[in-house]
PAVOFI-944075 format. One line per 5 residues: their letters; for each residue x, y, z of C-alpha. Coordinates in Angstrom, 1 decimal. Layout:
BEGIN
A = X,Y,Z; ...
***
This chain:
BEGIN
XXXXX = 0.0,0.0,0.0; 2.5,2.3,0.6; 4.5,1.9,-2.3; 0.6,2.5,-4.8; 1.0,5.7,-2.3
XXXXX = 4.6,6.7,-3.5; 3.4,6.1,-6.9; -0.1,7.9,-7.0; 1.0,10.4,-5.0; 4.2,11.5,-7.3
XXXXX = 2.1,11.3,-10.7; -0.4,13.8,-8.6; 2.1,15.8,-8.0; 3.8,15.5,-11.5; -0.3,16.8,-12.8
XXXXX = 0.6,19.8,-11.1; 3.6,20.8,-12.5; 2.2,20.3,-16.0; -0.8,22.6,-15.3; 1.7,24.9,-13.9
XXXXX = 5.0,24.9,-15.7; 5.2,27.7,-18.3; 8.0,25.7,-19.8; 6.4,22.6,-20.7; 7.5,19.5,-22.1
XXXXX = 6.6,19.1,-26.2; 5.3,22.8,-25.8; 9.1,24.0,-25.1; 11.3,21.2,-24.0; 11.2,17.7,-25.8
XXXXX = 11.8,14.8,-23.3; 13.1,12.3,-25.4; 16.0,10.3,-24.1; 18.0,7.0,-23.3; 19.2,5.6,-20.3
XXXXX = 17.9,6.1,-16.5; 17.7,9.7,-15.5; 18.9,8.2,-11.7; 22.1,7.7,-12.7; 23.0,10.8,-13.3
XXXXX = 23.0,11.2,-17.1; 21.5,10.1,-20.3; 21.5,10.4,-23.8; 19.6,12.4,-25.7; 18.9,11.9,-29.9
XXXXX = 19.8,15.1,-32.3; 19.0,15.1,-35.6; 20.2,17.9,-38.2; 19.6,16.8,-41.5; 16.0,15.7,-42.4
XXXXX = 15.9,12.4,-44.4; 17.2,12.8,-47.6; 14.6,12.2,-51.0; 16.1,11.0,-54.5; 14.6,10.1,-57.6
XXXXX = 13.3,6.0,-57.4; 15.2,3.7,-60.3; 12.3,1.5,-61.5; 15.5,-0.9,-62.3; 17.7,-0.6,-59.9
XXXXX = 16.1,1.1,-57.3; 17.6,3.4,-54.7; 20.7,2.4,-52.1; 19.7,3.5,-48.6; 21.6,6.0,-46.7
XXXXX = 23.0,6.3,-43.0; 21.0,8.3,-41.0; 22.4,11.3,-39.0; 21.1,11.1,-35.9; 23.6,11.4,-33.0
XXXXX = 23.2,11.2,-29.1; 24.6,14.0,-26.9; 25.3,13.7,-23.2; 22.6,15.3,-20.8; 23.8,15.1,-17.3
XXXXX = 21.1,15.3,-14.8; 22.5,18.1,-12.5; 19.5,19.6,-10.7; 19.0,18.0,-7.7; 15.6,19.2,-5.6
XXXXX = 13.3,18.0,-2.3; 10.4,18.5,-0.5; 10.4,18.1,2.8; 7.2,19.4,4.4; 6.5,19.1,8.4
XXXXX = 3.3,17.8,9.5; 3.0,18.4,13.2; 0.6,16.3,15.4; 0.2,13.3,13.2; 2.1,10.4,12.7
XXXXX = 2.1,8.9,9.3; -0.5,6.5,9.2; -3.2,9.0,10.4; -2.5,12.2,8.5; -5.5,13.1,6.7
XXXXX = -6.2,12.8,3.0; -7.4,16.6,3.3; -3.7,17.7,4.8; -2.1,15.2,2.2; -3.8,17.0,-0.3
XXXXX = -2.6,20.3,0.5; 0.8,19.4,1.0; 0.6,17.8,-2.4; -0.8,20.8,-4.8; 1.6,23.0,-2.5
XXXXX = 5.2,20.7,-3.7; 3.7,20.4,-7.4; 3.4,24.6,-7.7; 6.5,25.4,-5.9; 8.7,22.4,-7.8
XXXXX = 7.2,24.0,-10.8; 8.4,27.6,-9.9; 11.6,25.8,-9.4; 11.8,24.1,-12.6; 10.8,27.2,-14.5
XXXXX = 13.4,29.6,-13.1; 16.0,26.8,-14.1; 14.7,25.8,-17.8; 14.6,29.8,-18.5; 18.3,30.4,-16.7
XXXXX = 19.3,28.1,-19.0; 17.6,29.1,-22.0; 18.4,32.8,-21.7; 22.2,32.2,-20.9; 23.0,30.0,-23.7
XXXXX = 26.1,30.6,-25.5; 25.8,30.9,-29.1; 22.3,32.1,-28.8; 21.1,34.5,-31.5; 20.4,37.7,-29.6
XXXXX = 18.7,40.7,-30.7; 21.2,44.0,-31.6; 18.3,46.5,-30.2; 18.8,46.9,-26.2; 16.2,49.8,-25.8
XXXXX = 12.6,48.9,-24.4; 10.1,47.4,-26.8; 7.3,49.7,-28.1; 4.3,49.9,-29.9; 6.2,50.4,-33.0
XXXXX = 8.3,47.8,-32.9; 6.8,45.0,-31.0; 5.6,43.1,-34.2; 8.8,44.0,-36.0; 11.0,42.3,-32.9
XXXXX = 8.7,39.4,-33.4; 8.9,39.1,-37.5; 12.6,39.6,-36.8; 13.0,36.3,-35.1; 10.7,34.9,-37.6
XXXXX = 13.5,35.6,-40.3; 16.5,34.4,-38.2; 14.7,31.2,-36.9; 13.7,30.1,-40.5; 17.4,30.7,-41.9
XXXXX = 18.7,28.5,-39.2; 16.3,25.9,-40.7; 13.9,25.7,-37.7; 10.5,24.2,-38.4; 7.3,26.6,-38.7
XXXXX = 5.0,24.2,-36.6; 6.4,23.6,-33.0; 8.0,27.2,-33.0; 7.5,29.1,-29.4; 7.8,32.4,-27.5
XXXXX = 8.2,32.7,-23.7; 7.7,36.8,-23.0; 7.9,38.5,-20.1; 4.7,40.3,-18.8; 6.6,43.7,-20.0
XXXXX = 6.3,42.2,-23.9; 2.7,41.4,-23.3; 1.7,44.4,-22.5; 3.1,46.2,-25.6; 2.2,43.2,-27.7
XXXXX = -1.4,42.6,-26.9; -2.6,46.2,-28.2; -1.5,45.2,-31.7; -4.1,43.8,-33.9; -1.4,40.8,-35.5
XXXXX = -1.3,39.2,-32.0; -4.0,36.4,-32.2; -5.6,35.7,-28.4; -6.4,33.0,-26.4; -9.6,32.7,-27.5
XXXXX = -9.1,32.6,-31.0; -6.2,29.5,-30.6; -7.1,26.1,-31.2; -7.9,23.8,-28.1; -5.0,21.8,-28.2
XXXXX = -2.7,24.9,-28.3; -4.3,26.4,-25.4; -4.2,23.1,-24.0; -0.7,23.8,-23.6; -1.0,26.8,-21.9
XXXXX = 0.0,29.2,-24.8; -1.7,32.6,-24.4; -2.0,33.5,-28.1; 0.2,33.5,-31.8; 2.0,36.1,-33.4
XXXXX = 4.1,35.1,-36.3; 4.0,31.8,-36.6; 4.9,31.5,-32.2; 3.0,30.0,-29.9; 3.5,32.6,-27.1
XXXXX = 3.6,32.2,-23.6; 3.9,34.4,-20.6; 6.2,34.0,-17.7; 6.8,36.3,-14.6; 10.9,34.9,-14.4
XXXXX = 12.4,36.5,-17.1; 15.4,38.4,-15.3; 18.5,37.9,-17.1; 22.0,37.4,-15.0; 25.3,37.7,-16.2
XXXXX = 28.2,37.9,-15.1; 29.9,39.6,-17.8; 27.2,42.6,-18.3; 27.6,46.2,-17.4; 27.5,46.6,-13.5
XXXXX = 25.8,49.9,-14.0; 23.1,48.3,-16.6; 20.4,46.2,-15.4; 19.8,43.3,-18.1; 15.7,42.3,-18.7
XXXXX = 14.7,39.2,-21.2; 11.8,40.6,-23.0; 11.6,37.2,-25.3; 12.7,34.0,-26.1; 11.9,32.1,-29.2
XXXXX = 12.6,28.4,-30.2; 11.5,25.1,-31.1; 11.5,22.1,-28.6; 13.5,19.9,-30.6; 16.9,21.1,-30.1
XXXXX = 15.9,22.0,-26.4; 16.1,19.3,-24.0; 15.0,18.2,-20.8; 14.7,15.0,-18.3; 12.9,14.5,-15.1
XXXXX = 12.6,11.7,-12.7; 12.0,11.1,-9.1; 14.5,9.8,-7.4; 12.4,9.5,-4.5; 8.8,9.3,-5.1
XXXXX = 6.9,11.2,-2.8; 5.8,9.9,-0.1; 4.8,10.2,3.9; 7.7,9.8,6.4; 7.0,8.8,9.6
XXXXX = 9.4,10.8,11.9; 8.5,9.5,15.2; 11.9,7.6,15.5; 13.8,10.4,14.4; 14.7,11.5,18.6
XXXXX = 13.5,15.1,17.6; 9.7,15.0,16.1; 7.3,13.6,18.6; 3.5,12.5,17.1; 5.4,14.1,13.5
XXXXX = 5.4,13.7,9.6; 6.5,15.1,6.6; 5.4,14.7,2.7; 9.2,13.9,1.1; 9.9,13.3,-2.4
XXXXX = 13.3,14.3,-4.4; 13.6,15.3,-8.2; 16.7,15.1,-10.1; 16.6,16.7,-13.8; 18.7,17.8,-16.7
XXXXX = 18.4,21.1,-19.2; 20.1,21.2,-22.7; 20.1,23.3,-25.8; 22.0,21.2,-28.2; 21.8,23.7,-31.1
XXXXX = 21.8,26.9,-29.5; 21.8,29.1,-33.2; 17.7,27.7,-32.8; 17.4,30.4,-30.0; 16.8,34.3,-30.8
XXXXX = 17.0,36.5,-27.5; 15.6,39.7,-27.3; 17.0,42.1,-24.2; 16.9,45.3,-22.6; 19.2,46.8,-20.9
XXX = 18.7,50.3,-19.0; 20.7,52.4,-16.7; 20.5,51.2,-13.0
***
């Protein structure tokens, strides 16, 4: 029974960070991969040339060609736990109401977690196209920015369906007054579905509040601000696992916690870009 527990209670928890993360897998990360997460690295598939076509010899026929796939190494080097008190019941007699709680309460701040990591590494990526205008987006050129990216994403060869755009709440405001930005409301289900907020130029876009950039080689006197990041989630990586599923510790024998619990569980997970020219970065940077 308590193992079904550990098990049910991780995948409820694992719901939660899918309705939460603004970085979602197949929306922004793909999760494809080989190997077991718990051991600290994996291999992920990269593909860069698309299958080639040549004209069929009704005699002879064709010879096949080598595909071009190669693996990469992702190493699974974030390392996160929960670890929530609960006072006056031992395990066996915590309610499902207080289990509950403690639940939805891991899954949203695991996915705050996970968010500020997948951008941080998104944003800092070296090789990154980023965008030569530093001043603050405006009316006038919010679209432009956007059609901008457009241009460089497609000469990189990056597929039209699947593209994204994470923007800061700054971008949104500037971008929802223009009349190209399609809403919410006009998306089909299965886009909203993955919590995009709307579409302008061909991105899926979606807002997030953790879009501060930090660098260590920027201007001291210069505060640095992400306004967007566009990309697709096939040369974006990442892979999650519980390497302790979630579950309720008794803590009577631990000679500190009398009549105590806690809701444990510990996630291990790995981000990559593995063809960081896919990326265009837009920033601001003002006087502090």
């Amino acid at each position: 029974m308590e193992h079904a527990n550990q098990e049910r209670w991780s995948k409820l928890v694992d719901a939660k960070l899918r309705n939460q993360l603004v970085t979602r897998d197949n929306a922004i990360f793909n999760s494809r991969y080989e190997g077991d997460p718990k051991s600290g690295k994996v291999k992920i598939p990269v593909r860069d040339t698309e299958v080639e076509v040549k004209a069929y010899d009704k005699a002879n026929g064709i010879d096949p060609k080598a595909g071009t796939t190669t693996y990469l190494n992702l190493d699974i080097d974030h390392d996160e736990a929960v670890n929530e008190l609960i006072d006056g019941y031992d395990a066996a007699s915590v309610p499902d109401g207080i289990v509950a709680d403690r639940l939805d309460s891991a899954g949203y701040s695991q996915a705050l977690s996970i968010d500020k990591a997948s951008l941080e590494a998104l944003q800092s990526e070296t090789g990154a196209n980023i965008c030569a205008t530093k001043s603050a987006v405006t009316e006038e050129n919010a679209y432009k920015l956007a059609l901008q990216a457009k241009r460089v994403l497609g000469r990189k060869g990056v597929p039209k369906d699947g593209r994204f755009m994470i923007a800061s709440p700054e971008y949104m405001e500037v971008l929802m007054l223009d009349s190209h930005f399609i809403k919410q409301g006009d998306l089909s289900q299965e886009l909203v579905q993955t919590g995009a907020v709307g579409k302008i130029a061909g991105f899926a876009v979606y807002e997030s509040n953790n879009m501060d950039f930090e660098n260590a080689n920027r201007v001291a006197s210069r505060k640095t601000t992400t306004d967007f990041i566009c990309g697709h989630p096939n040369w974006c990586h990442r892979v999650m696992e519980w390497q302790v599923p979630v579950h309720l510790q008794d803590l009577n024998g631990s000679g500190k916690y009398i009549g105590a619990s806690a809701v444990q569980g510990r996630k291990v997970y790995g981000i990559k870009v593995s063809k960081p020219q896919t990326l265009f970065i837009k920033r601001t940077e003002a006087a502090t």
